[in-house]
FIMAR-238643 format. One record per residue (C-alpha): x, y, z. Coordinates in steps of 0.001 Angstrom, whole numbers, padded with zeros to 6 digits. Each point is the difference from the previous one (the first is absolute). Layout:
N
NODE      c1      c2      c3
NODE       X       Y       Z
...
//
This chain:
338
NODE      c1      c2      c3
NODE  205326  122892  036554
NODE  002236 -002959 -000476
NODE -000633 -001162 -003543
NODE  001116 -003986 -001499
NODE  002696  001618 -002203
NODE  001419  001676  003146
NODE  000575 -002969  001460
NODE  001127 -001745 -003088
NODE  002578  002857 -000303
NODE  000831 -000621  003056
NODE  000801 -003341 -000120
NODE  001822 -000132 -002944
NODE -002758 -001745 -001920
NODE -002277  000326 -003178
NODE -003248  001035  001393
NODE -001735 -003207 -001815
NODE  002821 -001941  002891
NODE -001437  002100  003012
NODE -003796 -000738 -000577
NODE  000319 -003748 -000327
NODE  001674  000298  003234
NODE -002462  001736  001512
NODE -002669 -001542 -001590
NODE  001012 -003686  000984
NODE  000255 -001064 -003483
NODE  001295 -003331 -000373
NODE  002830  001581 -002901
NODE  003157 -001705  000739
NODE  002320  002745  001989
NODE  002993 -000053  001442
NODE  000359  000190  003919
NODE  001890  002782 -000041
NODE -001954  001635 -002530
NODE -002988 -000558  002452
NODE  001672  000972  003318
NODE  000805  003405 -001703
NODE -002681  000588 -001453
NODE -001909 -000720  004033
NODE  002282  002380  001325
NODE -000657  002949 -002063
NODE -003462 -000315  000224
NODE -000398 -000137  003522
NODE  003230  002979  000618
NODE -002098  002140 -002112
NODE -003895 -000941  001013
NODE -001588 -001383 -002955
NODE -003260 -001378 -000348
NODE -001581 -001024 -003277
NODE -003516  001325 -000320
NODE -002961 -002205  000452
NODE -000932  000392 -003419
NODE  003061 -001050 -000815
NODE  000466 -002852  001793
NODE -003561 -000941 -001813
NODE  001377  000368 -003068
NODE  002660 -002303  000163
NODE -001530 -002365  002295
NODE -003478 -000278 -002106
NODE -001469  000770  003373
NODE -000776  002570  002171
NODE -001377  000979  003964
NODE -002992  001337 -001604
NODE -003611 -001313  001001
NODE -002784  001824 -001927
NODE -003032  000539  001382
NODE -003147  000805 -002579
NODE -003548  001813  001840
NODE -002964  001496 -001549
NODE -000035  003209  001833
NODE  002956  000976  001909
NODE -001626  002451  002168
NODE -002742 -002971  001263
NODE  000987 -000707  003352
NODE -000713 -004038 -000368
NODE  003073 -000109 -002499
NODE  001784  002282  002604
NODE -000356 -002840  002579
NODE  001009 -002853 -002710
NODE  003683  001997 -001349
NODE  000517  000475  003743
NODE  000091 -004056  000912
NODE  002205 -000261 -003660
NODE  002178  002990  001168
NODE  000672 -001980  003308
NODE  001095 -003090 -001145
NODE  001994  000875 -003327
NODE  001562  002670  002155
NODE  001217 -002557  002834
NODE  001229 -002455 -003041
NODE  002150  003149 -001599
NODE -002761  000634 -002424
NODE -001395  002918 -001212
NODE -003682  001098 -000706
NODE -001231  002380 -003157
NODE -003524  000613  000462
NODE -001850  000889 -003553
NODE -003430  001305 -000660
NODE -001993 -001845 -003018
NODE -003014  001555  000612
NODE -002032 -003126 -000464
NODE  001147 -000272 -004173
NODE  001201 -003237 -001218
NODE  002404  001919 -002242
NODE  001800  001692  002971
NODE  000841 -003019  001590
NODE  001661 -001298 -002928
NODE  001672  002794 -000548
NODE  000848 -000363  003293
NODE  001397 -003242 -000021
NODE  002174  000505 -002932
NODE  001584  002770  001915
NODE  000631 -002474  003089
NODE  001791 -001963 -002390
NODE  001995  002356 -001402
NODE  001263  001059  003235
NODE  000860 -003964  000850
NODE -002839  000181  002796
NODE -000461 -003567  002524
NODE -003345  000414 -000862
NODE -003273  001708 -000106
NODE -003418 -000130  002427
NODE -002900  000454 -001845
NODE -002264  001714  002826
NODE -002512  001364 -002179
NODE -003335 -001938 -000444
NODE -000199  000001 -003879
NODE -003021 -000039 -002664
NODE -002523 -002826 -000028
NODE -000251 -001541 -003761
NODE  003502  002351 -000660
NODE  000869  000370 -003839
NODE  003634  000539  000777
NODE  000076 -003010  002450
NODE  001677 -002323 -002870
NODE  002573  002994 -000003
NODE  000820  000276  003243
NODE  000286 -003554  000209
NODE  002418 -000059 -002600
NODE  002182  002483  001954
NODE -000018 -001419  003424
NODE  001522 -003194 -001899
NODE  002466  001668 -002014
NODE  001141  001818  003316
NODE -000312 -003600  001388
NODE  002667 -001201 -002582
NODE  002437  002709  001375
NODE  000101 -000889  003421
NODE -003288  002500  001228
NODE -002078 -001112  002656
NODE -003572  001427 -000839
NODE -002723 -000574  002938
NODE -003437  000804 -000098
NODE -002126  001222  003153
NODE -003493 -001223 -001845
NODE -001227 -002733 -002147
NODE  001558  001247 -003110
NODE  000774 -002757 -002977
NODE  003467  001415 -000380
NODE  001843 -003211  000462
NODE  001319  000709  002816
NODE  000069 -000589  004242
NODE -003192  001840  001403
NODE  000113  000910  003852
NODE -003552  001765  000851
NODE -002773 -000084  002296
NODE -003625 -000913 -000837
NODE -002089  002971 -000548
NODE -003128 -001877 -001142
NODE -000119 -001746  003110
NODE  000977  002992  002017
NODE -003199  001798 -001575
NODE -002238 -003119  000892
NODE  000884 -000157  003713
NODE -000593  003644  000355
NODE -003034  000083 -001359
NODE -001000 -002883  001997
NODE  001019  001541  003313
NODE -001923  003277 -001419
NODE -003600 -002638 -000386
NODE  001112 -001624  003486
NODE -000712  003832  001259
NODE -003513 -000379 -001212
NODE  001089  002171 -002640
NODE -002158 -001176 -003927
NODE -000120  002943 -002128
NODE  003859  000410 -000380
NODE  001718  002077 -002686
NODE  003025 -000624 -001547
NODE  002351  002671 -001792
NODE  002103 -001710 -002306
NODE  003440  000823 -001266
NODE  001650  001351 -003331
NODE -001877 -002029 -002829
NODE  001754 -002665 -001709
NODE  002419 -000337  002717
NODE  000912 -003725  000985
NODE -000248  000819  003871
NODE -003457  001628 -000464
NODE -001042 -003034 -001383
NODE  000782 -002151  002713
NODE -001385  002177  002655
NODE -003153  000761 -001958
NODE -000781 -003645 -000652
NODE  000621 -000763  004072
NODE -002582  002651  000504
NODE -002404 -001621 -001786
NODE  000277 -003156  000512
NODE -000499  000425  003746
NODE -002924  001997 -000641
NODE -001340 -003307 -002395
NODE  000850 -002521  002029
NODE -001780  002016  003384
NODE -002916  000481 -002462
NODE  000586  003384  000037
NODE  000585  000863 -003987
NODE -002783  002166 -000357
NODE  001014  002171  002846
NODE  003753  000460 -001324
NODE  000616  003565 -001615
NODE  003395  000261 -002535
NODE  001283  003659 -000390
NODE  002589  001074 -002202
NODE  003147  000912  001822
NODE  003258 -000004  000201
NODE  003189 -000713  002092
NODE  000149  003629  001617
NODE -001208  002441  002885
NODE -001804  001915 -002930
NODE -001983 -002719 -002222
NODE -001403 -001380  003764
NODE -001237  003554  001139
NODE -001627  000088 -003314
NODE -001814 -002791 -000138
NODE -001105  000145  003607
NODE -001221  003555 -001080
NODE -002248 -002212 -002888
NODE -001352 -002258  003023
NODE -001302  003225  002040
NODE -001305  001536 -002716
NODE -002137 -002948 -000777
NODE -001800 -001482  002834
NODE -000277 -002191  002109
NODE  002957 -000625  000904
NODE  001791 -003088  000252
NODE  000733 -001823  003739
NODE  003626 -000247 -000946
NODE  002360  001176 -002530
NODE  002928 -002110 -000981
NODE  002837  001206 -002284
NODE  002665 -001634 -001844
NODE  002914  001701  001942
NODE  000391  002099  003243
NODE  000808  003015 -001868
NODE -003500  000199 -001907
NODE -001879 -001634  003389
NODE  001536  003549  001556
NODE -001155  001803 -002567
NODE -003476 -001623  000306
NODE  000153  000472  003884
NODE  000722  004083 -000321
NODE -003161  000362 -002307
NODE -002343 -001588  002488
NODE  001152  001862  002450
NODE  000201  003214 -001356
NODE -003480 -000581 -000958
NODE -001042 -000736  003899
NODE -000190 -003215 -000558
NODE  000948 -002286  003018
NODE  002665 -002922 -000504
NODE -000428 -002625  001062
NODE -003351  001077  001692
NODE -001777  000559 -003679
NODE  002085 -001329 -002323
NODE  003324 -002498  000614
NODE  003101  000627 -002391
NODE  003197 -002691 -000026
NODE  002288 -000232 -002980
NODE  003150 -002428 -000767
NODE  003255  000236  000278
NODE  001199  001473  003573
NODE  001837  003264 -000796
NODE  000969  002236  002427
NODE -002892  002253 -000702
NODE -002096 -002735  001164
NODE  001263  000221  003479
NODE  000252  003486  000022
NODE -004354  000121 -000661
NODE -000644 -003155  001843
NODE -000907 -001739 -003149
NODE -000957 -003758 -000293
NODE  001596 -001594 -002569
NODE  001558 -003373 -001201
NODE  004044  000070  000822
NODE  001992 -001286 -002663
NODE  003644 -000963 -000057
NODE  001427  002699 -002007
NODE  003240  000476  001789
NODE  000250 -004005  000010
NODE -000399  000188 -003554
NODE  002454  002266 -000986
NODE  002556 -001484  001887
NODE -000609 -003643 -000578
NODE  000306  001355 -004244
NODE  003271  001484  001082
NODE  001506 -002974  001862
NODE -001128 -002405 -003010
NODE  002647  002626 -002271
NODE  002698  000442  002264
NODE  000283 -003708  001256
NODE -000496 -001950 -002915
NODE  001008 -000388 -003368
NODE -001700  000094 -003072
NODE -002039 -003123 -000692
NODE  000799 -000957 -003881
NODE -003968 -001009 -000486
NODE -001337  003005  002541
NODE -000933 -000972  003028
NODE -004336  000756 -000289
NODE -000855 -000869  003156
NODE -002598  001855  002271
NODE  000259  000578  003398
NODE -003600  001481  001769
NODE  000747  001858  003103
NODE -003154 -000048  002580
NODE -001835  003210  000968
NODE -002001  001064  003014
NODE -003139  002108  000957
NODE  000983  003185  001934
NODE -003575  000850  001459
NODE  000087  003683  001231
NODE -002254  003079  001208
NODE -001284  000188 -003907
NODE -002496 -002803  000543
NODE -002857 -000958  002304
NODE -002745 -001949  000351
NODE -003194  000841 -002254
NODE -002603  001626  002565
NODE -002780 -002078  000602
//
């Protein structure tokens, strides 16, 4: 492999000559100097490393994208619409697990700015009344002050642009198509505690259910984001009749989970019991699953396209853009009998 002080050997030059060269540094050279210098980097095939190039430049092709759990398929679908548009702009993706810790993703970030990155997509949701929020804060702005785009993909106070969808409203309109069914004693299986995005899908729940007058018949259940905590607490709703008319969970992958313990329990959906979630994974085509769509793709990308078009705003730019949603209805629901 071609090395800088091959070339500079080459060309007759200290290797200090041959990078600013290369590097497009603004040094005063001779021509000659320069026109050598060309020629024995392209006659032997150089190519400075990315890295590099970053570290000489201050900047780098790097886009950083931050989710909670890298093996949940609704981040899968948001690095995929980043991955698309940094890769058409010459950009690279580097897709990092935090596991939902406030810690992690500053960690994170500091890495992304060691290695020069454009910037950094907060996909995760975050923590509601966080204790590290100041923190974080603090190093989205210092990252800010060396030319690091940070976007969010939820309503986080991190002083920076937030692209999202609305997942309180989401929750609302699903719950009122599941009461336009004829459906009052609904259930809803929330999300990981704490979490910012449970929030917001919990509190669309119920305020459908107030504002149909339907409080009292609304049913919370600890849950969680996954196949496993939705199985579990649809296990908790058997084993305790009755049962609800529908069950309504804070994400496709629990609402499947929910959907495979009613059925292996002979239960008939949507004949007994309707099931929907939020979110529009593949999974929920693959069961039939109604469910709110949201624009995770669209979100992804839109976070990368802010990074690789424009260029860091001196103030940060903290503006929010709320992409719409729709209702998916599929063979999950049904009228209530009667």
């Amino acid at each position: 492999m071609t090395s800088l002080a091959d070339v500079a050997r080459a060309a007759g030059v200290a290797v200090s000559t041959a990078s600013r060269v290369l590097n497009g540094s603004t040094h005063p050279i001779s021509a000659a100097t320069r026109a050598r210098v060309i020629e024995a980097a392209t006659r032997l095939g150089y190519s400075p490393s990315a890295l590099a190039r970053a570290l000489v430049s201050r900047t780098s092709r790097l886009v950083g994208v931050l989710v909670s759990d890298i093996v949940n398929p609704y981040f899968s679908v948001i690095a995929r619409g980043a991955d698309d548009v940094a890769s058409r702009a010459g950009y690279v993706t580097m897709l990092s697990n935090v596991d939902r810790r406030t810690t992690t993703e500053i960690n994170r970030l500091r890495t992304m700015r060691d290695y020069r990155a454009a910037g950094v997509i907060f996909a995760g949701s975050g923590h509601v009344d966080d204790p590290q929020a100041d923190d974080l804060a603090k190093a989205v702005r210092e990252a800010r002050e060396q030319g690091i785009h940070s976007v969010s993909l939820t309503a986080r106070d991190l002083g920076c642009q937030v692209i999202t969808a609305d997942s309180q409203a989401a929750a609302y309109e699903i719950t009122e198509y599941l009461i336009s069914l004829g459906h009052r004693r609904i259930a809803f299986i929330e999300g990981p505690p704490g979490m910012i995005a449970n929030r917001e899908r919990t509190d669309g729940f119920l305020a459908c259910m107030s504002d149909a007058d339907l409080a009292a018949e609304a049913q919370c259940l600890p849950g969680g984001f996954d196949y496993e905590a939705g199985h579990a607490a649809a296990m908790r709703l058997i084993a305790r009749p009755p049962l609800p008319h529908a069950v309504l969970a804070a994400n496709d992958e629990a609402a499947v989970g929910a959907l495979a313990a009613l059925r292996q329990a002979g239960i008939d959906v949507p004949g007994e019991v309707s099931v929907a979630g939020i979110d529009d994974l593949r999974v929920a085509r693959f069961v039939g699953l109604t469910t709110v769509s949201l624009p995770l793709y669209e979100m992804g990308a839109m976070a990368a396209r802010h990074i690789v078009d424009n260029p860091p705003c001196a103030g940060g730019d903290t503006t929010t853009t709320v992409l719409s949603h729709r209702l998916i209805a599929r063979e999950t629901t049904a009228p209530r009998p009667g």
